[in-house]
N, C-alpha and C positions, 0 to 999 in steps of 0.2 A: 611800386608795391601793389598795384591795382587798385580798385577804384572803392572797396570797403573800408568804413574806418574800423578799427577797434575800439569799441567801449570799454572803458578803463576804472574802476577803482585803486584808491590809495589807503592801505590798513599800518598808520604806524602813529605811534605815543608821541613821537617827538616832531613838535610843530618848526621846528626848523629844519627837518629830513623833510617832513610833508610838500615844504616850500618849496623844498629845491625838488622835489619829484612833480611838485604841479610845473614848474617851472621847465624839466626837463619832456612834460608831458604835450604843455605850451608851444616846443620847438620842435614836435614829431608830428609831422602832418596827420600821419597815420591815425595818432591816438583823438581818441574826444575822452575827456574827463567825463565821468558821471558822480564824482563825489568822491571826497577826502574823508577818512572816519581816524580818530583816534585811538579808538581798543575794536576789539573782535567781535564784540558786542555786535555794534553797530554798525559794521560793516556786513556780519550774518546779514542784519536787521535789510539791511540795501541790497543783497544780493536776492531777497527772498522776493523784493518787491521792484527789481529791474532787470533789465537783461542787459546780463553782463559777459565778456569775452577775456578779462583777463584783471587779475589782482596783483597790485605791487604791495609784498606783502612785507613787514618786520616780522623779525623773527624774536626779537626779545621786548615785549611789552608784559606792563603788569595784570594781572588776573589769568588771563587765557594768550599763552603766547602762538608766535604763528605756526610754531609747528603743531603746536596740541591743536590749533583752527581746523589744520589740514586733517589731523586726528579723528575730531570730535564731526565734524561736516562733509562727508563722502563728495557727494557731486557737487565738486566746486568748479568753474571754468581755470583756464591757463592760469599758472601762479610765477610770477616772478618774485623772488624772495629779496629781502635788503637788509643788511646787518652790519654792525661793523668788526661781527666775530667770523674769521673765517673758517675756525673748527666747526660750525655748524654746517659747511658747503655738504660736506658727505651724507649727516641727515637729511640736508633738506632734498638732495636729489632722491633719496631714497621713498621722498614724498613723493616722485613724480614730477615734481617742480619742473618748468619751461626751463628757467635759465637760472640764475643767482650774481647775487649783485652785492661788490663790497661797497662801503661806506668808508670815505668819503665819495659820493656819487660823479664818476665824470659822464659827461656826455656821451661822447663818446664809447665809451664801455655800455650805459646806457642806450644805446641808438642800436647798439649791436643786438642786446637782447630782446630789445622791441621788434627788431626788426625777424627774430627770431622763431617771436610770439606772431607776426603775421604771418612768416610762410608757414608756420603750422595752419594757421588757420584758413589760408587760401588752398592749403594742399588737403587737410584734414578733410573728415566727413559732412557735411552739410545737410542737416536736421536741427529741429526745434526742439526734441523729443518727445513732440507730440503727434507727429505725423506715422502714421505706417510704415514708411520707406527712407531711408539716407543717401544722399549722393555720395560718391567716393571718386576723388580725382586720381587716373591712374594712368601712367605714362601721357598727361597731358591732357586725357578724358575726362567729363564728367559722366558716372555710372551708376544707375539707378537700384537699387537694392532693396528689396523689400526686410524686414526688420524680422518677418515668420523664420526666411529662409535663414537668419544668419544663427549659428550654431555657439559659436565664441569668439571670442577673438586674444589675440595673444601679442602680449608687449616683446618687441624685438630691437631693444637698443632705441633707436631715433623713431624708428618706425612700429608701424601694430600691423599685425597681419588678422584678416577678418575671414575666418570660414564660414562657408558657407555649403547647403546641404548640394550646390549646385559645383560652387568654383571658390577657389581660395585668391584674394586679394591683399595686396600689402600698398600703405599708404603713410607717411609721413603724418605723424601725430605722436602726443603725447597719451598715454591711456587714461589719465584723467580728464582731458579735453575732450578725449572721444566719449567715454560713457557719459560725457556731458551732453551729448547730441543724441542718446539713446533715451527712447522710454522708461522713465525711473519705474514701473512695476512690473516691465518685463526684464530688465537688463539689472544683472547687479554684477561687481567687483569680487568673485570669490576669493582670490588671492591677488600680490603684486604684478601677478604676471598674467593674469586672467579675466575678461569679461564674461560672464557668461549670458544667455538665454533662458530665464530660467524655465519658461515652457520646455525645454526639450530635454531634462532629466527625468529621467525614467526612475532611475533611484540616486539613493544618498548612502553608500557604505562608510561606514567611520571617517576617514578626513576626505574621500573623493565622491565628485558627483558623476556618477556614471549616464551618458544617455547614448546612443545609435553612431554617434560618431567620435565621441571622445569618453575619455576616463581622466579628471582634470582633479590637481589637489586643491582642498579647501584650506584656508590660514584658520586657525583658531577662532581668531577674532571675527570672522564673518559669516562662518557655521550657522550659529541662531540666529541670522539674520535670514540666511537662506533658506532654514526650514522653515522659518516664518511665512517666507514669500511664496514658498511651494506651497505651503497650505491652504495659500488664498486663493492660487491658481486651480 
């Protein structure tokens, strides 16, 4: 699986799902634990102060459940979801989610979605989102990219395809993992299907943002975010 591990968090109420996920975490070469939390709280609380590559996440805990997490905190790293309701599979893909995961947990089903959660991230972009530029693995490559030139980028099924004002690129990721490795005041989420640059809008007509290379729709919900961000720019 290569030679990186994945750092891992565990976000679930119930300490004998926790066990059997440390347990299953125990028997994945790949993963290293960085901490088990109980509610959402404090697993925000861990993410803000470690570096993290992926969440096993419950979906039904008290206060703040995990899909409202996914909700309420935009750039989160890879999520694996765990419930023991399978009606929620639909919503939570619809978060983005890596993979999802019923309960009772097997290993095996388990080992599949980790392993899942690696080759994203051996194949995905590689940045800190604090550096200028992203590597991007592409037919086997690593490819150096500078962050000015890229214009959008857009979810396509398993893959995101990354424009650029140069060359278009498609790479193996989930779009929440990827805008995890982008510069959070350059790069925002304007819709499910969309990254954008926010440097390279020129304008904002009512739901789309127009710049030189694209005319991309905004979701409601991220509009005031974005003209926030334009105005700081």
């Amino acid at each position: 699986m290569g030679n990186t591990d994945l750092k891992c968090i565990i976000i679930d109420d119930d300490p004998i799902s926790r066990d059997v996920l440390k347990t299953c975490v125990s028997q994945t070469q790949f993963l290293k634990l960085m901490g088990s939390y109980s509610n959402a709280m404090e697993g925000k609380i861990a993410l803000d102060k470690k570096d993290i590559d992926l969440i096993f996440l419950d979906v039904e805990m008290p206060e703040m459940s995990g899909l409202e997490f996914l909700e309420t905190f935009k750039n989160v790293p890879q999520v694996i979801m765990v419930t023991s309701e399978k009606k929620y599979a639909f919503e939570a893909f619809k978060h983005d989610v890596t993979d999802y995961i019923s309960k009772p947990i097997e290993y095996a089903r388990f080992l599949k979605a980790a392993e899942r959660a690696m080759y994203y991230e051996e194949n995905l972009v590689q940045g800190n989102g604090e550096e200028d530029f992203v590597f991007l693995k592409v037919d086997g490559s690593m490819i150096k990219v500078r962050n000015s030139t890229i214009e959008y980028v857009e979810a396509m099924g398993d893959y995101v395809k990354v424009v650029t004002s140069e060359k278009n690129y498609v790479v193996h990721s989930t779009m929440k993992a990827f805008v995890a490795k982008l510069p959070e005041d350059d790069f925002l989420r304007i819709h499910k299907s969309y990254i954008l640059n926010v440097n390279k809008v020129e304008e904002v007509v009512e739901s789309y943002a127009i710049g030189e290379y694209f005319n991309l729709p905004i979701s409601r919900s991220n509009k005031k975010q974005l003209m926030q961000r334009i105005a700081r720019h």
